[in-house]
N, C-alpha and C positions, 0 to 999 in steps of 0.2 A: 397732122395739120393739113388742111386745104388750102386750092388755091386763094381763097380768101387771108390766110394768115393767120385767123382765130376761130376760134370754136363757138361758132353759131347753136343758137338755138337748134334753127332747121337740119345742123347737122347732128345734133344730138338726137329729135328725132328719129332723122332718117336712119342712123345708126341702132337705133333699139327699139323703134317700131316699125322699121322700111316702109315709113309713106310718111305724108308730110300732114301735120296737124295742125290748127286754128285754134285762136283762142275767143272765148264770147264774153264779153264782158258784162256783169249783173249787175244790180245796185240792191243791196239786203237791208237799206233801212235804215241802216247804224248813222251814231255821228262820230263823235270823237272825245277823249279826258280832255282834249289840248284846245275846246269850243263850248263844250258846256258848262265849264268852270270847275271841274274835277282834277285838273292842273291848272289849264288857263283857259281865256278868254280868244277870240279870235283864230285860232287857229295859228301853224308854224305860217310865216310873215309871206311865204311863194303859194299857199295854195290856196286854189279858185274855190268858187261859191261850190261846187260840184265836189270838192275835197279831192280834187284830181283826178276828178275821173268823169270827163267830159266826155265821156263816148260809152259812156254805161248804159245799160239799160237803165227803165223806166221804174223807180221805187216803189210806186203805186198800184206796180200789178205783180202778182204771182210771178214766182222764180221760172216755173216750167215757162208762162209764157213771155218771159222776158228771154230766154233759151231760144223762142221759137221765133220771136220779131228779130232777135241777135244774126241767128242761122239763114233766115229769109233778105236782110242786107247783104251776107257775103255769100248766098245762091248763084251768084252769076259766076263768082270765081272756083268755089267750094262749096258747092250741091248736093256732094256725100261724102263720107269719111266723118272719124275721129275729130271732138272739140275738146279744148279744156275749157272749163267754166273756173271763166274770171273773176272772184270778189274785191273788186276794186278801189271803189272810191271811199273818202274817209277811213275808220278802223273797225275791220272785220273780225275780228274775236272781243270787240267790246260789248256785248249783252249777255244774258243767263245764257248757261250752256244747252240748256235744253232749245232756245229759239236756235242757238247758232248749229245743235244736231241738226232741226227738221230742217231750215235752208239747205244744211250742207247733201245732206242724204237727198231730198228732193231736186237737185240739181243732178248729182250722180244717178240718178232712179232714172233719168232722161235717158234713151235709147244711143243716141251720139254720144255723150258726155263720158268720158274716158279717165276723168281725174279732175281736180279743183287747182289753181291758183291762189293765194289768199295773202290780201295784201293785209298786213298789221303794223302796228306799235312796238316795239319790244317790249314797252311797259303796261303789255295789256298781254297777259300771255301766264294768266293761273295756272294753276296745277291741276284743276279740275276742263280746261282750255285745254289742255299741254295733253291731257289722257287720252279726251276726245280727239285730238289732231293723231294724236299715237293709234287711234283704233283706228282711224280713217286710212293712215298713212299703212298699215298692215295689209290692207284690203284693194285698197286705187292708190294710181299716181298721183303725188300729192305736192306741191314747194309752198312753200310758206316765204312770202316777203316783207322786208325789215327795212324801213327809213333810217341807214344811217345818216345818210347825206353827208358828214361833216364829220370827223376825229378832234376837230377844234373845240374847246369847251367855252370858248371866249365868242365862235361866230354862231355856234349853238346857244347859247344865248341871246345872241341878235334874232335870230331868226326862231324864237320863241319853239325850240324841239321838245321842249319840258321832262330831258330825261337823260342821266349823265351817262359817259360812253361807257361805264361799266355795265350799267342796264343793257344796251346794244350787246358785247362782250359777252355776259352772262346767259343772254339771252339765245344766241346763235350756239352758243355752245351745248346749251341744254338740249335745244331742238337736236343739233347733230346729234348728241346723243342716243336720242329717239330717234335716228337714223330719217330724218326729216330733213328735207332739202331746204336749203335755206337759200334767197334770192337777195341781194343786198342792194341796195338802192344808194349811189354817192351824185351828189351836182355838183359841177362847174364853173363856175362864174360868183358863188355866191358873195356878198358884201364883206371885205376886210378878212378874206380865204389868202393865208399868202401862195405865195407864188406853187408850192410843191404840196399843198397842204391835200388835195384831193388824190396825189402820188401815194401821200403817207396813207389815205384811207384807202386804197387799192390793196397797200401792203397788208393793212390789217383782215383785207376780207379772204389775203391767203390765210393769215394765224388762226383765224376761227374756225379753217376748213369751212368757209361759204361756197357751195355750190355753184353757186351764179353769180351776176352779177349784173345792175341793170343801172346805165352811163348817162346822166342827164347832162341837159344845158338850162342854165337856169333863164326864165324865162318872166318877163315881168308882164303882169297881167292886170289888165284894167281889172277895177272893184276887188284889189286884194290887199292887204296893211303891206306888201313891198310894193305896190305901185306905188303908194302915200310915202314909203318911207325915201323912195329913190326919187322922187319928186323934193324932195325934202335934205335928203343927205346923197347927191349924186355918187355913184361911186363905176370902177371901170368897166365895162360890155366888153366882152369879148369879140374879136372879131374872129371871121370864120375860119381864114388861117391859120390862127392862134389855137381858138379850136377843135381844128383838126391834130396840130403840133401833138396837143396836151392828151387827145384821146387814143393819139399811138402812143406816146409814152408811157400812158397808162396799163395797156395792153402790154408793152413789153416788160412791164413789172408781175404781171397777172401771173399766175402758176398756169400749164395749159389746160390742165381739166379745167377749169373753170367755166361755165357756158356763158357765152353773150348773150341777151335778151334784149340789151340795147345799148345803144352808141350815140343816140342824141335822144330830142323830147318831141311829141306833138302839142302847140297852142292853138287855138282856134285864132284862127286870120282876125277875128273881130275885136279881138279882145288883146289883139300881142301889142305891147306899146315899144318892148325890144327884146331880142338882137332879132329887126327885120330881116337877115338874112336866112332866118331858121326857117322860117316861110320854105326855102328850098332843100326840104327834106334831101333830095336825092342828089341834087348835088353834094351835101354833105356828107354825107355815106359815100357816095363815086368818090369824093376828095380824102376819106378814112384809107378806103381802095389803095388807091394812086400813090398816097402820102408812106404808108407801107411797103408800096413795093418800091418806092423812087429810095426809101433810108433802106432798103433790102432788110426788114427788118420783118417782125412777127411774135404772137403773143407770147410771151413766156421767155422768150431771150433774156434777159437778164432778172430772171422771177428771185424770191428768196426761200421755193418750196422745193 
């Protein structure tokens, strides 16, 4: 463990590739079962017209050059080296497998491109999906990421996820199977979440052996069905205190292998209607910092792996 307390990203990394990596994030097209009407309509109740992924590349043009406008934004920091290519927004294993080959292979064909991210569904994850991720995952580095958000089956129905936690369960399991990294996605804040309830889903992403782990705050966002619904049924915002409390506790449940990918969320300033204070990224991470070292505490201290 570092002096951070948890096991970052960047120090995984730095530990199996000694240098530091970037990720670029693409947009391949897809929508989602949970928008087209192949579960439901509108989409889970927090996510943006973007399907969360508001920093994606441009869907409109080729993969290679959505790689290359990506690369050319973060030139001033990260000019050379290793990227992973990020499939981000909406759900990425939802079309024929043969579109989702040529995307996949023509992002890795890219000369930086060192391995894929691939955000999904758990309920979009065939066996003909599952093969293709397995050849891929043999060849390049590979994690596949899963929205659990919630162990709750009562707030997973608020928030329209359209798929019971055994799907999640079955799903992460399979992947480990195929020796496939699995990145788990839980939020914070969500409507009628009790109190310990995102604790309990920390626990479960040790049972499944999930690799990672990536720590939202949930975020209410102009033009989404939770901006309508929290205009409509107000319910409690976390404050940033609170916050930070809940995301070392989390952490001290965590097993330590588990890598961090993230600790809070980004909104676009224009569109965030609350918790205004998210707006200060870096205080919040500084206050994750501080709030660890002040309870002398760190990830995995009290894990159940």
């Amino acid at each position: 463990m570092n002096n951070n307390r948890f096991y970052s990203l960047n120090d995984y990394f730095k530990e199996n590739f000694h240098e530091k990596i970037y990720k670029v994030s693409l947009d391949g097209g897809f929508t989602c079962p949970n928008r087209d009407g192949k579960v439901a309509r509108g989409g889970c109740l927090f996510c943006s017209e973007s399907g969360s992924g508001d920093f994606a590349g441009n869907k409109t043009k080729p993969i290679n050059e959505q790689i290359e406008e990506q690369l050319e934004l973060i030139s001033g920091k990260f000019s050379q080296g290793k990227v992973i290519a990020y499939f981000q927004n909406f759900t990425n294993t939802y079309g024929d497998v043969e579109y989702l080959r040529k995307i996949f292979y023509e992002a890795l064909n890219h000369p930086r491109v060192m391995g894929l991210a691939i955000g999904t569904r758990p309920d979009c994850l065939p066996e003909d999906v599952l093969d293709l991720l397995s050849e891929i995952n043999e060849k390049y580095f590979l994690w596949v990421e899963l929205g659990l958000q919630t162990i709750d089956e009562g707030v997973a129905k608020i928030i329209n996820r359209g798929y019971k936690l055994k799907v999640y369960v079955d799903s992460a399991l399979e992947l480990k199977k195929r020796n496939i990294k699995v990145v788990t996605h839980l939020i914070i804040g969500l409507p009628e979440e009790g109190d310990r309830g995102t604790l309990e889903g920390a626990k479960l992403v040790n049972s499944v052996g999930s690799w990672g782990i990536k720590i939202h705050l949930l975020h209410i966002l102009k033009n989404t069905p939770l901006a309508i619904y929290y205009k409509n049924k107000p319910f409690k915002v976390f404050e940033m205190n609170e916050y930070i409390d809940y995301v070392v506790d989390i952490l001290e449940v965590l097993n330590p292998t588990v890598v961090i990918h993230r600790l809070t969320g980004d909104g676009k300033k224009e569109d965030l209607i609350e918790p205004l204070w998210s707006l200060n990224k870096r205080a919040v991470l500084n206050g994750i910092h501080k709030r660890l070292k002040e309870r002398e505490t760190y990830q995995g201290r009290i894990s159940n792996g």
